[in-house]
Every structure is written in C-alpha cells, then in structure tokens.
Backbone of each chain as nested JSON, in Angstrom:
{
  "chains": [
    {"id": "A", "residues": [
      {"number": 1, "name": "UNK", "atoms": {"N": [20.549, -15.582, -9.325], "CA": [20.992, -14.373, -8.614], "C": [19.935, -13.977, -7.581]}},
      {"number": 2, "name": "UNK", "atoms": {"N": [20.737, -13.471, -6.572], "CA": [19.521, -13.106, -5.304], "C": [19.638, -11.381, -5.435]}},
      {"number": 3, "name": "UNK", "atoms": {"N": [17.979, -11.211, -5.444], "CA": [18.164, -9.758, -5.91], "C": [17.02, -9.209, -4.512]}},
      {"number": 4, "name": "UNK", "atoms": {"N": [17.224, -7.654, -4.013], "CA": [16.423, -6.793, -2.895], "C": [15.753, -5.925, -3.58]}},
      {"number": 5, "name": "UNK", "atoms": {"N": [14.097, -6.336, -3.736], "CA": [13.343, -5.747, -3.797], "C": [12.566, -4.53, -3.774]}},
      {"number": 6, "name": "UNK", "atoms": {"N": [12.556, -3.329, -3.386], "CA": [11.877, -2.54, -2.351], "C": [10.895, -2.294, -3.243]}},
      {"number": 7, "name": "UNK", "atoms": {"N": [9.303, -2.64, -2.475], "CA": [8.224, -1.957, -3.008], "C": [7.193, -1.329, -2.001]}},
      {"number": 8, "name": "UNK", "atoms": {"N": [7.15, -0.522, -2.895], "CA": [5.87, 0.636, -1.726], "C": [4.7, 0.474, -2.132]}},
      {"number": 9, "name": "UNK", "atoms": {"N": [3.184, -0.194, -1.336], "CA": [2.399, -0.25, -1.693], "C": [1.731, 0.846, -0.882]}},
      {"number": 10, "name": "UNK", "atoms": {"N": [0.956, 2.01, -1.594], "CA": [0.484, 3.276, -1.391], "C": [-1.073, 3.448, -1.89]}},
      {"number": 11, "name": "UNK", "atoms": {"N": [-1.618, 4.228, -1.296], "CA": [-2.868, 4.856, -1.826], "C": [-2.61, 5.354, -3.42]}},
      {"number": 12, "name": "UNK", "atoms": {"N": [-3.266, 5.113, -4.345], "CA": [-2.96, 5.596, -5.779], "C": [-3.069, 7.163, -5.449]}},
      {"number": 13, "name": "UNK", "atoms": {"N": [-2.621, 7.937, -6.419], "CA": [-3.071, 9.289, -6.098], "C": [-3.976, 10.333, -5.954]}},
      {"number": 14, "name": "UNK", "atoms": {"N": [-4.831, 9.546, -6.669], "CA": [-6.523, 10.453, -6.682], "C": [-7.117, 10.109, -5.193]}},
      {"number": 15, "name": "UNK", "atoms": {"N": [-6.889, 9.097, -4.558], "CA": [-6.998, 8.906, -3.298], "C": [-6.368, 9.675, -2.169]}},
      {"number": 16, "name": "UNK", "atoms": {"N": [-7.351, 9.98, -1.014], "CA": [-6.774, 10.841, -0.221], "C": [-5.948, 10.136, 0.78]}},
      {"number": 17, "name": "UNK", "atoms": {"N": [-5.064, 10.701, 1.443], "CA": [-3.95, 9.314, 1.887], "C": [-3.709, 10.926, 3.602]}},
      {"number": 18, "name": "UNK", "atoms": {"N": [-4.8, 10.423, 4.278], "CA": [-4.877, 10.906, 5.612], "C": [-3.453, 11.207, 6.267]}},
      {"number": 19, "name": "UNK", "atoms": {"N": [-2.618, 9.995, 6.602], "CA": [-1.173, 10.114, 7.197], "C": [-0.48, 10.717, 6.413]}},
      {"number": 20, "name": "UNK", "atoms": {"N": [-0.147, 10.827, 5.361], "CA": [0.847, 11.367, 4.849], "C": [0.449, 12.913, 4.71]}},
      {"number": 21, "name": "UNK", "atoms": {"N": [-1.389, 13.201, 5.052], "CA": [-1.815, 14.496, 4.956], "C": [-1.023, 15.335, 6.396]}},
      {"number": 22, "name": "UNK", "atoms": {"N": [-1.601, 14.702, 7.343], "CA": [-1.246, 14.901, 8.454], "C": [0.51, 15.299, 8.771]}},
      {"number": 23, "name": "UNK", "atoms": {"N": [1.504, 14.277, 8.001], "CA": [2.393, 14.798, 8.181], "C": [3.357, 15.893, 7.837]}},
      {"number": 24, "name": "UNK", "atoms": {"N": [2.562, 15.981, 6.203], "CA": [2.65, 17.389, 5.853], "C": [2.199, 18.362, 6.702]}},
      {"number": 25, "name": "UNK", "atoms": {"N": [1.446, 18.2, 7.273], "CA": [1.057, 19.529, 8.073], "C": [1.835, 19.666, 9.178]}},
      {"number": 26, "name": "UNK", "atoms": {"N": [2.396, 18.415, 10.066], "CA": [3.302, 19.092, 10.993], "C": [4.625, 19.62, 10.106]}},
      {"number": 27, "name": "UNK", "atoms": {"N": [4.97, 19.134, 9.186], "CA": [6.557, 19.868, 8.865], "C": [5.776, 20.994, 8.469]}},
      {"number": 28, "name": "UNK", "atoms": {"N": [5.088, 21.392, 7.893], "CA": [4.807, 23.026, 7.578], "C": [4.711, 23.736, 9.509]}},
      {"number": 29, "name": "UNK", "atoms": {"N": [4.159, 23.149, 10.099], "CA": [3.496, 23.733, 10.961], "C": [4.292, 23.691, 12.125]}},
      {"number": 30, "name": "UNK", "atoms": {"N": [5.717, 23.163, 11.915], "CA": [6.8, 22.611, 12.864], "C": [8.009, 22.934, 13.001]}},
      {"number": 31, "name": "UNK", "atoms": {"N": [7.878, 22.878, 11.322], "CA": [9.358, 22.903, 10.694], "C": [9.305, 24.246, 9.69]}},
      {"number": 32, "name": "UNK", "atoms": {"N": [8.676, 24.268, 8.93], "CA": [8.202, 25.713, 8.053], "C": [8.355, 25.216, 6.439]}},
      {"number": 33, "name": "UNK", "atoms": {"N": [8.936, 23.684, 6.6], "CA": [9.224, 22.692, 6.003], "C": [7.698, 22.857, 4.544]}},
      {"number": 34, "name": "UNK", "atoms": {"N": [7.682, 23.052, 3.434], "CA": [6.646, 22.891, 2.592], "C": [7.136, 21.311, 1.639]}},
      {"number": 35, "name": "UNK", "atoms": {"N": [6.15, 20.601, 2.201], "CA": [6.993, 19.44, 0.686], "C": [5.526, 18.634, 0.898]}},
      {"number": 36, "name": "UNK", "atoms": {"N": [5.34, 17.546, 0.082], "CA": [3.978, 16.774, -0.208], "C": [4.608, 15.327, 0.266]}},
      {"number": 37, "name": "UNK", "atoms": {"N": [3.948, 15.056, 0.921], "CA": [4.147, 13.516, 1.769], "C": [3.309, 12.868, 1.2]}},
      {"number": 38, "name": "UNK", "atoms": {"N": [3.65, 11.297, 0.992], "CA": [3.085, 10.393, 0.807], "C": [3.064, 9.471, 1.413]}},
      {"number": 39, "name": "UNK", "atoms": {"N": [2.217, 8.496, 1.707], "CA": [2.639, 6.964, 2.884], "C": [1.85, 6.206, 2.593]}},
      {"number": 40, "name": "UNK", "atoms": {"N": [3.065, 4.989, 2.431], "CA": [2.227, 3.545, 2.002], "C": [3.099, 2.715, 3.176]}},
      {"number": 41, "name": "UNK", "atoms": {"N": [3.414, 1.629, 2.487], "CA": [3.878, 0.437, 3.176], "C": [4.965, 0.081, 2.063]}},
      {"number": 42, "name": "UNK", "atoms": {"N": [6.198, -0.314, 2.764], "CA": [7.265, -0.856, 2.255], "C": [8.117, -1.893, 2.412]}},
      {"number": 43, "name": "UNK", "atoms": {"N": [8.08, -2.889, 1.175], "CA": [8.637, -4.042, 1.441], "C": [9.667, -4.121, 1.016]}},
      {"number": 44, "name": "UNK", "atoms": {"N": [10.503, -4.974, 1.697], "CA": [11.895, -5.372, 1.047], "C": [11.664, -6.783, 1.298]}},
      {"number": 45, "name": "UNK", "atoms": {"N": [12.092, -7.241, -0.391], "CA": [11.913, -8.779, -0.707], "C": [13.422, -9.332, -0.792]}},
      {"number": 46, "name": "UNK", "atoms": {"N": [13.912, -10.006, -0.821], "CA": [15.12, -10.545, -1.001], "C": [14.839, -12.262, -1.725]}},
      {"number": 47, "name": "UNK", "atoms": {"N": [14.749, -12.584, -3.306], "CA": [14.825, -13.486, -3.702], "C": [15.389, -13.843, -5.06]}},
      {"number": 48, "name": "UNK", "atoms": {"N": [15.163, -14.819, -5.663], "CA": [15.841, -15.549, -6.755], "C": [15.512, -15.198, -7.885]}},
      {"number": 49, "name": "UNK", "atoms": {"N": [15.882, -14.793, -8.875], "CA": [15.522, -13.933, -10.327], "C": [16.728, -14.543, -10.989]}},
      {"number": 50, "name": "UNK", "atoms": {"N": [16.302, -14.969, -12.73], "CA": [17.396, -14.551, -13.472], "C": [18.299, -13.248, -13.668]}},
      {"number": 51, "name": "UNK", "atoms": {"N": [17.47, -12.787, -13.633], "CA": [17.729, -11.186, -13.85], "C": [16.838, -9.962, -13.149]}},
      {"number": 52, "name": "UNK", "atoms": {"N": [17.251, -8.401, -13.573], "CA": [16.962, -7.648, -12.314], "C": [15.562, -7.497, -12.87]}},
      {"number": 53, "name": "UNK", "atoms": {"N": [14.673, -7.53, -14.366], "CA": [13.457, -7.52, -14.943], "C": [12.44, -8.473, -14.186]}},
      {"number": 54, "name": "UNK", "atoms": {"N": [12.768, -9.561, -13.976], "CA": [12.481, -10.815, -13.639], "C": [12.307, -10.882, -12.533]}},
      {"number": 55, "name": "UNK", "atoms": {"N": [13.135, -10.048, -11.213], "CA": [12.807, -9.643, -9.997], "C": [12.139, -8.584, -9.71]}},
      {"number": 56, "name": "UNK", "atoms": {"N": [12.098, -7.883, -9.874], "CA": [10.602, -6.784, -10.141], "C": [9.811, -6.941, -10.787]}},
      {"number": 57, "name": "UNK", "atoms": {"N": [9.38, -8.297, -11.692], "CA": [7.973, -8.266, -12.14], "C": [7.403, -9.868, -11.579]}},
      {"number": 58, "name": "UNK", "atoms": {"N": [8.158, -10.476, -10.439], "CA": [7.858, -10.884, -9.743], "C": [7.677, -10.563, -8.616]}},
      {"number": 59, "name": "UNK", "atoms": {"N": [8.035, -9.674, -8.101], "CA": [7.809, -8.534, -6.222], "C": [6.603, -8.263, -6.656]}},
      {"number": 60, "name": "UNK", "atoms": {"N": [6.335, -7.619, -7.816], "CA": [5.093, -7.193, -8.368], "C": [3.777, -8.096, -8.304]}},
      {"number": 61, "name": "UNK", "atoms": {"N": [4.205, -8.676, -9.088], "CA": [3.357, -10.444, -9.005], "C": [2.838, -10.947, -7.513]}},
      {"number": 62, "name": "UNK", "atoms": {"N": [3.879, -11.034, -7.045], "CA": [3.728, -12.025, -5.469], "C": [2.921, -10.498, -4.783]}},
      {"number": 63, "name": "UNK", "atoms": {"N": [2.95, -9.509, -4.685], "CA": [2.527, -8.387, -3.75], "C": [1.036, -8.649, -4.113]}},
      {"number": 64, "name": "UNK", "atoms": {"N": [0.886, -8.507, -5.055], "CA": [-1.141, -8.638, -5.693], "C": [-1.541, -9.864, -5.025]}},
      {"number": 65, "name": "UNK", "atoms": {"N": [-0.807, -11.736, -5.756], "CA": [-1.351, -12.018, -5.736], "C": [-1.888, -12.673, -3.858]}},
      {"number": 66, "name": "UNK", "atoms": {"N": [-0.692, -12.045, -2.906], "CA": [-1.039, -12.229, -1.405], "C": [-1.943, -11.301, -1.084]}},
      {"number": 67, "name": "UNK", "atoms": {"N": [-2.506, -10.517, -2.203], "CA": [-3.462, -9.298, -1.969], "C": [-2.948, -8.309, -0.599]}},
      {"number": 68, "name": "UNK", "atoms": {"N": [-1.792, -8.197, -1.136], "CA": [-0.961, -7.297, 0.132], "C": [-1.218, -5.923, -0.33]}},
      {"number": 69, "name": "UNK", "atoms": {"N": [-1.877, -5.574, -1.359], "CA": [-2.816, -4.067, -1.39], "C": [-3.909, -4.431, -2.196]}},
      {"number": 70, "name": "UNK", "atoms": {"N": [-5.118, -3.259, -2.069], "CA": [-6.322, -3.598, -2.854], "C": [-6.247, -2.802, -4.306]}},
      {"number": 71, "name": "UNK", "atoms": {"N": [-6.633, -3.671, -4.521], "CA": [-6.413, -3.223, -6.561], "C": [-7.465, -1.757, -6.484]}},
      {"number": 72, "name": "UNK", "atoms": {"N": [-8.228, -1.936, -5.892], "CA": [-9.614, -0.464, -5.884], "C": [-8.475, 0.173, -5.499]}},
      {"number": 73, "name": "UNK", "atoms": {"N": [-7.663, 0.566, -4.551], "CA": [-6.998, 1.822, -4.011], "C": [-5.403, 1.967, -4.248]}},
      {"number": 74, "name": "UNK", "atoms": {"N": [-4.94, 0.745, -3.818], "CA": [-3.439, 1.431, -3.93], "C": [-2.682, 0.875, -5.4]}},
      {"number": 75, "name": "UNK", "atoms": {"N": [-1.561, 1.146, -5.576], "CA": [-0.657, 0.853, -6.351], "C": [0.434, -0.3, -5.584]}},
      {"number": 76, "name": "UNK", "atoms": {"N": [1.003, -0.819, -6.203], "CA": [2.123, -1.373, -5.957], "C": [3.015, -1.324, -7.176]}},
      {"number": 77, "name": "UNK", "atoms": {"N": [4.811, -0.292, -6.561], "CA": [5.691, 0.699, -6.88], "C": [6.816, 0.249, -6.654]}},
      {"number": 78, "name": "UNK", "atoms": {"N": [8.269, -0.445, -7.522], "CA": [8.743, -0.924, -7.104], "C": [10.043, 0.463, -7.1]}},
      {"number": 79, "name": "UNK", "atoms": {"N": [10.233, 0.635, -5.912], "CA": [10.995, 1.79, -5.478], "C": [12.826, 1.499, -5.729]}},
      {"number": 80, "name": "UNK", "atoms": {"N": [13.029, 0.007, -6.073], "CA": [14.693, 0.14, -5.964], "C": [14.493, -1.178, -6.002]}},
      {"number": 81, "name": "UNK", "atoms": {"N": [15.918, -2.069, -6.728], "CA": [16.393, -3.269, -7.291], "C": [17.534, -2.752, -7.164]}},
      {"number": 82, "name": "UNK", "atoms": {"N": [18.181, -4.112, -6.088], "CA": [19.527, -4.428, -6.178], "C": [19.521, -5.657, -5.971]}},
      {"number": 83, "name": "UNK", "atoms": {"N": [21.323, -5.818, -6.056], "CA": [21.727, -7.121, -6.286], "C": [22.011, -7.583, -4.702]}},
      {"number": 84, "name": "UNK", "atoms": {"N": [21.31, -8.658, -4.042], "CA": [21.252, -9.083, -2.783], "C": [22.674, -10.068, -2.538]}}
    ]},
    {"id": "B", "residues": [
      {"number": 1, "name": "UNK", "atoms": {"N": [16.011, 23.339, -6.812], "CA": [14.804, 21.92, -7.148], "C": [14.476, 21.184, -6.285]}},
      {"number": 2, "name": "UNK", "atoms": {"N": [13.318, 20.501, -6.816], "CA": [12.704, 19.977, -6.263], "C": [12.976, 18.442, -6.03]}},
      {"number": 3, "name": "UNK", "atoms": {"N": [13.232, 17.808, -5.364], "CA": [13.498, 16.265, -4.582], "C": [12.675, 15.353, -4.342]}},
      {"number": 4, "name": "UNK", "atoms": {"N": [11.989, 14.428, -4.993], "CA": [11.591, 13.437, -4.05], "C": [12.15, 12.288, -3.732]}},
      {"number": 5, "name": "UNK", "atoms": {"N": [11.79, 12.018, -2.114], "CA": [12.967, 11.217, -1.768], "C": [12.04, 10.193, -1.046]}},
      {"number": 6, "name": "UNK", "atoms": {"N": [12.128, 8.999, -1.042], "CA": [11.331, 7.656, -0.65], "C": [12.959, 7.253, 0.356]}},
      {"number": 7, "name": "UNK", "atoms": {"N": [11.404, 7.275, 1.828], "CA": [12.141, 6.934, 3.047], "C": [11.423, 5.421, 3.06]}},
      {"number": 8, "name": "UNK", "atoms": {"N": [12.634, 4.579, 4.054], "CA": [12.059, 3.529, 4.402], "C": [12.243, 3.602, 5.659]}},
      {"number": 9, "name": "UNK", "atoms": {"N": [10.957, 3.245, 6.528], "CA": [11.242, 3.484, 8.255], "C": [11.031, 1.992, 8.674]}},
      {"number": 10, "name": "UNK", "atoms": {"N": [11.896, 1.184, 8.83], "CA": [11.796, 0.156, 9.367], "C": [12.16, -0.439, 11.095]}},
      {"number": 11, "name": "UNK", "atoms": {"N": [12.032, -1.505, 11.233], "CA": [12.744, -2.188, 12.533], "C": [14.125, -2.526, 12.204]}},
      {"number": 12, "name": "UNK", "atoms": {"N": [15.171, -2.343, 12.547], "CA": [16.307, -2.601, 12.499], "C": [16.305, -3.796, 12.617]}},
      {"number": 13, "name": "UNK", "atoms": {"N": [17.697, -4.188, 11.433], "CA": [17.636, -5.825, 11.468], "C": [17.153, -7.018, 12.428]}},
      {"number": 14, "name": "UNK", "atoms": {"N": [18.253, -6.662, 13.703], "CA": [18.149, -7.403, 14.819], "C": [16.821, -7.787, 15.423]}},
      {"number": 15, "name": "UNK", "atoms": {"N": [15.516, -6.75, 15.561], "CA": [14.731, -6.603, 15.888], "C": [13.55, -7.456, 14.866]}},
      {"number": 16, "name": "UNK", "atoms": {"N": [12.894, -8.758, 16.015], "CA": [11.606, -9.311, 15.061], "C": [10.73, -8.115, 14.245]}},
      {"number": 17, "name": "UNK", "atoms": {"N": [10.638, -8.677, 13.269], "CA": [9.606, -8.026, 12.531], "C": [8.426, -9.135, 11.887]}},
      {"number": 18, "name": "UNK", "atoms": {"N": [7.818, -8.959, 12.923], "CA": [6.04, -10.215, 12.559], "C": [5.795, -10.033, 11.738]}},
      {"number": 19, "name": "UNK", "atoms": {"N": [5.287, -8.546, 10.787], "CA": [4.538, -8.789, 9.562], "C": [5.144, -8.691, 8.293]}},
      {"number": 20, "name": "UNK", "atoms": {"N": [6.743, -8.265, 8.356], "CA": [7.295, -9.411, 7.286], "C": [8.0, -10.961, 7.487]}},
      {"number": 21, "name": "UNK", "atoms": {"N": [7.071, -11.289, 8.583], "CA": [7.755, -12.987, 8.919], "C": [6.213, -13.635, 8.431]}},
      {"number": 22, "name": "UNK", "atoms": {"N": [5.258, -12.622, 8.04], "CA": [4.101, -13.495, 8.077], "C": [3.63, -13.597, 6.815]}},
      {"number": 23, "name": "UNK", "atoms": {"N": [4.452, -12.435, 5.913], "CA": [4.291, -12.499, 4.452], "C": [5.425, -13.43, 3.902]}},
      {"number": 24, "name": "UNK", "atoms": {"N": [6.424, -13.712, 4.44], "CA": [7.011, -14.522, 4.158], "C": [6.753, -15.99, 4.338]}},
      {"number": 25, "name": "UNK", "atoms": {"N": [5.854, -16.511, 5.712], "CA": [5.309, -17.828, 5.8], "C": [3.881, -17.599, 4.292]}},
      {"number": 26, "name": "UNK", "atoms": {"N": [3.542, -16.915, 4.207], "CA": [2.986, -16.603, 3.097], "C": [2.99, -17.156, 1.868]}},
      {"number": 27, "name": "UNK", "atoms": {"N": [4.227, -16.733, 1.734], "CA": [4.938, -16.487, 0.092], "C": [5.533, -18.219, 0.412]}},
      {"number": 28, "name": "UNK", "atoms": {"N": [5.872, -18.645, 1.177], "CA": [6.076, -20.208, 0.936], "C": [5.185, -21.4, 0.866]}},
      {"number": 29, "name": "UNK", "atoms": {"N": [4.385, -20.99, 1.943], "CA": [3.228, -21.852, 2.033], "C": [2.374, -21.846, 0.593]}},
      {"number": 30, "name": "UNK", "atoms": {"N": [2.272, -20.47, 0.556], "CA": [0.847, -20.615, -1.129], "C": [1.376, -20.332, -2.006]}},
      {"number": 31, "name": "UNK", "atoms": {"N": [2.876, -20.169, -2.317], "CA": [3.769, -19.61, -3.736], "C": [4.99, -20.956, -3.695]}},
      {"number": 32, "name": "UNK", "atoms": {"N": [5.347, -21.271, -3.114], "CA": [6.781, -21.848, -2.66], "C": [7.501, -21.087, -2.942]}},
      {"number": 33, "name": "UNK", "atoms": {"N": [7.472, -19.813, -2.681], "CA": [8.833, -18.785, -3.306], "C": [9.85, -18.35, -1.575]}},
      {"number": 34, "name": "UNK", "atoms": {"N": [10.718, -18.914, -1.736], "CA": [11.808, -18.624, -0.631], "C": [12.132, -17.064, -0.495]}},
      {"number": 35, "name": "UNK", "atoms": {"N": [11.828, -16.539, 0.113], "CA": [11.898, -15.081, -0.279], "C": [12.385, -14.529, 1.478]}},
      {"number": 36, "name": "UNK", "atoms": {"N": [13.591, -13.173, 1.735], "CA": [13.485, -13.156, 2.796], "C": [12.791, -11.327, 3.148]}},
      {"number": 37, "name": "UNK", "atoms": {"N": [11.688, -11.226, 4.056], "CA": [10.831, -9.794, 4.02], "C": [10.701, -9.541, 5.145]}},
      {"number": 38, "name": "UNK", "atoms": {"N": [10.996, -8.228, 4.619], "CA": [10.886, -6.771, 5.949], "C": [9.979, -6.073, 5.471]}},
      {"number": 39, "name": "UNK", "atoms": {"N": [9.166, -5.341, 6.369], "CA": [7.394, -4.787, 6.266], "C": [8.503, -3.437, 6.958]}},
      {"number": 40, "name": "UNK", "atoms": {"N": [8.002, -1.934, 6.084], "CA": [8.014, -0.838, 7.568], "C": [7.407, 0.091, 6.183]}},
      {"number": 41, "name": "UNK", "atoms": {"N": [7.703, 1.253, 7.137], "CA": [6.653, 2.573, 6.272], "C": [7.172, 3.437, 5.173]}},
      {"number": 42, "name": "UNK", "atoms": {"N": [6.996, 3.079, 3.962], "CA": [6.884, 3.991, 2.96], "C": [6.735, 5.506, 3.221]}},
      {"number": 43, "name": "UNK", "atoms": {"N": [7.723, 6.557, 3.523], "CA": [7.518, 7.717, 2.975], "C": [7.675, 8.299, 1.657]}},
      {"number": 44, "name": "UNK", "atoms": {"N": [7.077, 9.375, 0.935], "CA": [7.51, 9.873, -0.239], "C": [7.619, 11.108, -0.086]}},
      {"number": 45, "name": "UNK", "atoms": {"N": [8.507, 11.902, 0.073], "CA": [8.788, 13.486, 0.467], "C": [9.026, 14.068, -0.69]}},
      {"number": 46, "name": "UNK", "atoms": {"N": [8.442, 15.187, -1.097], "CA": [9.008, 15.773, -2.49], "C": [8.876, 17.189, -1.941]}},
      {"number": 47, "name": "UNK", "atoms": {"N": [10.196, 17.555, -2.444], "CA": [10.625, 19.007, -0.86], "C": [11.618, 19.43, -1.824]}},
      {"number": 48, "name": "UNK", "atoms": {"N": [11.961, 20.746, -1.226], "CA": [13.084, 21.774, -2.052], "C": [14.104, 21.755, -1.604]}},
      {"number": 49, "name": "UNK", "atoms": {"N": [15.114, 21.383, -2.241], "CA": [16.675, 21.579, -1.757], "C": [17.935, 21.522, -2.943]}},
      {"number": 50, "name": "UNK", "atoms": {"N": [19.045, 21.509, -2.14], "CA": [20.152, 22.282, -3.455], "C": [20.949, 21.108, -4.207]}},
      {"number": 51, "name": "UNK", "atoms": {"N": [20.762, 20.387, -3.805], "CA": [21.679, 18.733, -4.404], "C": [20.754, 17.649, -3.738]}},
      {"number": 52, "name": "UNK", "atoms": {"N": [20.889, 16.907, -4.436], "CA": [20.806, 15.48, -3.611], "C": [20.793, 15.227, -3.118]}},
      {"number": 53, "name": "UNK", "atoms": {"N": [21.855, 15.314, -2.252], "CA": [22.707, 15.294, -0.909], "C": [21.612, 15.781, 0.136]}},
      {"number": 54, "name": "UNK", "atoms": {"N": [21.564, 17.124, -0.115], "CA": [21.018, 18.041, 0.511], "C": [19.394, 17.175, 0.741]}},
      {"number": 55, "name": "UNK", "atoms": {"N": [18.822, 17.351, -0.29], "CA": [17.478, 16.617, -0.431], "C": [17.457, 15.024, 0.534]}},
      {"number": 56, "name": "UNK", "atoms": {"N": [18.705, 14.048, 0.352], "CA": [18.572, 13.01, 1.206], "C": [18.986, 13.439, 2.535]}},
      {"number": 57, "name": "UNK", "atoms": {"N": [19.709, 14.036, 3.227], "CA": [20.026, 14.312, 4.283], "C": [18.842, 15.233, 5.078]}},
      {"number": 58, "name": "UNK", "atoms": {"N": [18.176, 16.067, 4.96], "CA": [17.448, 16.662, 5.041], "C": [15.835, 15.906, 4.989]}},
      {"number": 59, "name": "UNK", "atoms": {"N": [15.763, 14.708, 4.38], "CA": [14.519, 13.877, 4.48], "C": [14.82, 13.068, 5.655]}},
      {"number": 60, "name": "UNK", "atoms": {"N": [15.874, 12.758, 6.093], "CA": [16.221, 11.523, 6.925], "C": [15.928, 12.428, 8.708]}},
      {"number": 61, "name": "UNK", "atoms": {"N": [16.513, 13.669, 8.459], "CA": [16.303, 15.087, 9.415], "C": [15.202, 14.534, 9.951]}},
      {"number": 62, "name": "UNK", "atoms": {"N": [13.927, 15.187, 8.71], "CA": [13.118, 15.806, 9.146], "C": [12.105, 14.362, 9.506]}},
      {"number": 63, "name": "UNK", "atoms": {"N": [12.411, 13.277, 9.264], "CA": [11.848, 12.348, 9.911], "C": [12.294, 12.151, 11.223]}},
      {"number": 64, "name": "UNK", "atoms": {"N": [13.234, 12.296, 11.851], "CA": [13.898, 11.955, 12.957], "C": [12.979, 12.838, 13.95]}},
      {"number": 65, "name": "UNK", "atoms": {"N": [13.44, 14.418, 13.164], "CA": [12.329, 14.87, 14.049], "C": [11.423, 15.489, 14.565]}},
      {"number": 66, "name": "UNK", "atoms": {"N": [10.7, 14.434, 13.318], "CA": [9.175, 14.918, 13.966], "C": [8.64, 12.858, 14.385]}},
      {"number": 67, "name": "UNK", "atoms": {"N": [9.701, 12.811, 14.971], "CA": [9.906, 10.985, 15.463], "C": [8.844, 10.242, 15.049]}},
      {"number": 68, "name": "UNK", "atoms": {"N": [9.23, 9.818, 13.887], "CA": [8.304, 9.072, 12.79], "C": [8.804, 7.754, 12.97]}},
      {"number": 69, "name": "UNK", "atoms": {"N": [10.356, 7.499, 13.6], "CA": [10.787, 6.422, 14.175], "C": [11.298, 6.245, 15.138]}},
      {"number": 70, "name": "UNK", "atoms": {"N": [10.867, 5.518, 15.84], "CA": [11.773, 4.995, 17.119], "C": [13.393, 5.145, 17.068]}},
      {"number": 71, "name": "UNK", "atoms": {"N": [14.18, 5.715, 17.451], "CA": [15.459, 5.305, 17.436], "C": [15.852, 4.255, 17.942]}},
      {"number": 72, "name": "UNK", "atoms": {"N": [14.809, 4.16, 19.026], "CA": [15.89, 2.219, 20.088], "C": [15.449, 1.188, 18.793]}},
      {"number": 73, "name": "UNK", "atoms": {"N": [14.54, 1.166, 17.381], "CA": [14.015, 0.05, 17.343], "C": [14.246, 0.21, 16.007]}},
      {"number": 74, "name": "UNK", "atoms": {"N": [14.179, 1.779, 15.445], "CA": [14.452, 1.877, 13.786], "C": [15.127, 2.113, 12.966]}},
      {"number": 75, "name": "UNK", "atoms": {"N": [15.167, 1.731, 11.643], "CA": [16.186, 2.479, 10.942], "C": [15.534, 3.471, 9.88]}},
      {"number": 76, "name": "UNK", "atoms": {"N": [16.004, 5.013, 9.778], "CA": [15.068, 5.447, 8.599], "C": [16.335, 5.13, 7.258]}},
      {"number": 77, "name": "UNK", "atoms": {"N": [16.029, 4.988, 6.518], "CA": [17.139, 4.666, 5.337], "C": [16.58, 5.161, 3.909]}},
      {"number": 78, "name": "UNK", "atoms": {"N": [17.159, 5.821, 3.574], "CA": [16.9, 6.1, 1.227], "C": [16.66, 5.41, 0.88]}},
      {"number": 79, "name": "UNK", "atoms": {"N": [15.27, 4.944, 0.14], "CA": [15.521, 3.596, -0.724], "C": [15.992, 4.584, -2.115]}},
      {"number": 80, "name": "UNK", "atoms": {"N": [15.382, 5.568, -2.468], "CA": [15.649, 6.478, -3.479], "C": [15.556, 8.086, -3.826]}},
      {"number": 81, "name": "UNK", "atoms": {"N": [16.235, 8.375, -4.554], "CA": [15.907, 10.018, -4.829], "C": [16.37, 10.192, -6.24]}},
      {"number": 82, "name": "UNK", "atoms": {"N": [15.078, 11.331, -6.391], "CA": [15.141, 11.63, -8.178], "C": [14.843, 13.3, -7.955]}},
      {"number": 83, "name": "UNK", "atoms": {"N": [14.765, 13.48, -9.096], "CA": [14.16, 14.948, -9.452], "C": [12.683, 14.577, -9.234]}},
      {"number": 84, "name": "UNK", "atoms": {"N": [12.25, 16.082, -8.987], "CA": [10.693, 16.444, -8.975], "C": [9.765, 16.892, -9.866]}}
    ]}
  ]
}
C-alpha cells in the first residue's frame, strides 16, 4: 500500500523558535488575532508500507536517519497518515 | 475553544520543488526507498474559535493575510486540527 506521510520537523519546545515568535506578533499586532505559532518544516512522503504503523515509523526513521533535523533541537512529528 | 491547527504552506504541485527533489535523490541513493517528497513550511496555530470549521478556515485566513504564501506559487492546506 502507498501511504502520504506528513511530518513536521520543528524546534522541540523548550527551544525558542524566532519565526513562529515573530509571527505571533504580527497577528496580535495586525490582526488582534492572540494564538501561539509554531514553525518547522513539513514533509510529505508518499511511499510503500504494509500498513499505516509501518508508514509512520518509517517517515520517522528515514527523516533522522538523512539527518533532516538535529536530534539536539528539533523533533520530528508525524502530523497525518493517509492512504496515497 | 481552543484549536490547533497545522498549516502546510507549500509550492503547488505543478511548481519544481528542489528541496523535496533532493531529499528524495536522497532517500534512493543511500536508503533505496522510492519515496515521492514535497518540502514547505510547517505552521502550528493554536487560536480560539467556535467549531472546527471555524478554527480551519480562519487559520488558512490568517495566513493568506499576513502573506506567508505566495498565491502565484502556493498552496496553504490543513494537514490537521484537534482540540487545544
């Protein structure tokens, strides 16, 4: 089965995450908008899994081991699994 | 209540996208994993609103505009929404 991925690799949370600071401040300061922003990077994978377990703990897998975030700072979050 | 809602701001299909064409020469070359990837920006908004609805429609808004994406080039899209 071909399954779509989405993972967000982000600043963990004890980390201060500048852009997403910044954009909170224009919707408060724009919009009147109060909400907490966050910003990472988001992938959408599209590949081969038995199953939907099996495709998210491989997105997972393959994201580390291309060191497509640093283990010191961010997380990698798998935001949504579907069936591709 | 409270909403958080994970935006994905990408390049619209049509449109090259290099740095998920480069995680993908990636993922074949040093994994052999056939995989097909799109790179764009992780938002995480956690904001007040009256439904769901309300909460996704209203995240997609307030990205537009405070032009977090290109319109000639992007798509902002839900990957998800939960409670806060």
């Amino acid at each position: 089965m071909r399954y779509a991925v989405y993972l967000n690799i982000a600043y963990r949370p004890e980390i201060r995450d500048p852009e997403g600071d910044a954009i909170r401040r224009e919707l408060l300061e724009r919009r009147g908008v109060q909400a907490d922003v966050r910003a990472g990077k988001c992938l959408a994978l599209v590949l081969e899994a038995a199953d939907e377990a099996e495709a998210r703990e491989g997105a997972v897998k393959l994201a580390w081991e291309l060191r497509l975030g640093n283990p010191n700072v961010h997380v990698v979050e798998v935001v949504r699994v579907a069936h591709a």
